[in-house]
C-alpha positions in Angstrom: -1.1 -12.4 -4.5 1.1 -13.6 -1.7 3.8 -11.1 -3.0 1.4 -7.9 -2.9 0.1 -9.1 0.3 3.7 -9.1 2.2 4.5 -5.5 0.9 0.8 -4.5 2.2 1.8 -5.7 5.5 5.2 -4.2 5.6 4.3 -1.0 4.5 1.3 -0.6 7.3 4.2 -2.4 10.0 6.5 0.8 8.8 4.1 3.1 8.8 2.9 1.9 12.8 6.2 2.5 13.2 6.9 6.0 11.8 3.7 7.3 13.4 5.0 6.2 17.1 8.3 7.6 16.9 6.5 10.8 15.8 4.1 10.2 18.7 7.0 9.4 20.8 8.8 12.7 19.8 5.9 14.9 20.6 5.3 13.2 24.3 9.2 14.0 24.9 8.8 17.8 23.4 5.6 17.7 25.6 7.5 16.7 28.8 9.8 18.9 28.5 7.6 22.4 28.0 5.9 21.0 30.6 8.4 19.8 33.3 9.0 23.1 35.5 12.6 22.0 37.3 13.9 22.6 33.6 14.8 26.2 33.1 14.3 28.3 30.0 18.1 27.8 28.5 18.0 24.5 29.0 14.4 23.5 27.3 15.4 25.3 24.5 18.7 23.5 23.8 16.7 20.3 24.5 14.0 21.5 21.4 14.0 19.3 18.8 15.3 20.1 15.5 13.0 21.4 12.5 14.5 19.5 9.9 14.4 16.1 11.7 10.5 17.0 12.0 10.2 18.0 8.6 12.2 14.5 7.7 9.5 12.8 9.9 7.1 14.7 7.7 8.6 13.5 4.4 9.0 9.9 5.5 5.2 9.9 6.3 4.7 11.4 2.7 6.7 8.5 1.3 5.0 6.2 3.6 1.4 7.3 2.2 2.5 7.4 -1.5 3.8 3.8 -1.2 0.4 2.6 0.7 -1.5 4.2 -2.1 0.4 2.3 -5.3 0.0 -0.8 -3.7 -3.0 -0.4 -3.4 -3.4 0.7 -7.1 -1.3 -2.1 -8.0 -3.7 -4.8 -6.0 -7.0 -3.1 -7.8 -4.4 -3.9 -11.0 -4.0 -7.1 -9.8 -8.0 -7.7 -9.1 -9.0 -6.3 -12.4 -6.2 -8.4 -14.5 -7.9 -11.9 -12.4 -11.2 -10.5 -13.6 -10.1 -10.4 -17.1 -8.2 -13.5 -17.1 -10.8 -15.8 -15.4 -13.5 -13.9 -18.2 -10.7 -15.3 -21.0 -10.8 -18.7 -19.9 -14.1 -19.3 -19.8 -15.4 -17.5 -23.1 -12.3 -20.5 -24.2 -13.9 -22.8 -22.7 -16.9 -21.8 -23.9 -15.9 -21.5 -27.8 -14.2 -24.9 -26.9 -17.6 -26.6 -25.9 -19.3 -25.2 -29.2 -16.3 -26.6 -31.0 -16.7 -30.1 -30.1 -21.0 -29.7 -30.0 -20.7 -28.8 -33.3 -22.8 -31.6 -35.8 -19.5 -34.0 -37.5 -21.9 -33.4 -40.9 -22.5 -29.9 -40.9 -20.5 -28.3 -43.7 -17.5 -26.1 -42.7 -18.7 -22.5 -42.8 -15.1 -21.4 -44.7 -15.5 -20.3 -47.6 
């Protein structure tokens, strides 16, 4: 529970993060195709690497997948509560019939 719950919060606090610097990245490319007392040379020089985009890009694929098996793993962890709270109480259940069960009835084994 508490466990799951953390790494659920983590993983949307690092993906808040990724997607600002990303955010961030594109204002600056923005600014500077935009700012006119930069010449031509100079904006290009100032571009931003491809492969430190296509890292962002990965990251944010690794981000996702993550998101998504914790979230598998929480349904996991729903359905295995489910099945353990049904287990108790057919024991419970069998338990109560046990002890109802007449002192003078006859065992039913063979």
């Amino acid at each position: 529970g508490e466990n799951l719950e953390r790494l659920q919060a983590q993983l949307r606090d690092i993906e808040w993060q990724a997607n600002n610097e990303v955010d961030r990245e594109i204002d600056r490319e923005t600014d500077r195709e935009t700012d006119s007392r930069v010449d031509a040379g100079l904006a290009a020089s100032l571009d931003v690497d491809p492969l430190d985009r296509d890292h962002d890009t990965c990251c944010q694929e690794i981000i996702r997948m993550m998101a998504e098996s914790v979230a598998d793993l929480a349904a996991l962890q729903r359905g295995l509560q489910r099945t353990l709270q049904s287990t108790e109480d057919m024991l419970a259940h069998q338990a109560r019939m046990a002890r109802d069960r007449p002192a003078d009835r006859p065992d039913d084994r063979p």
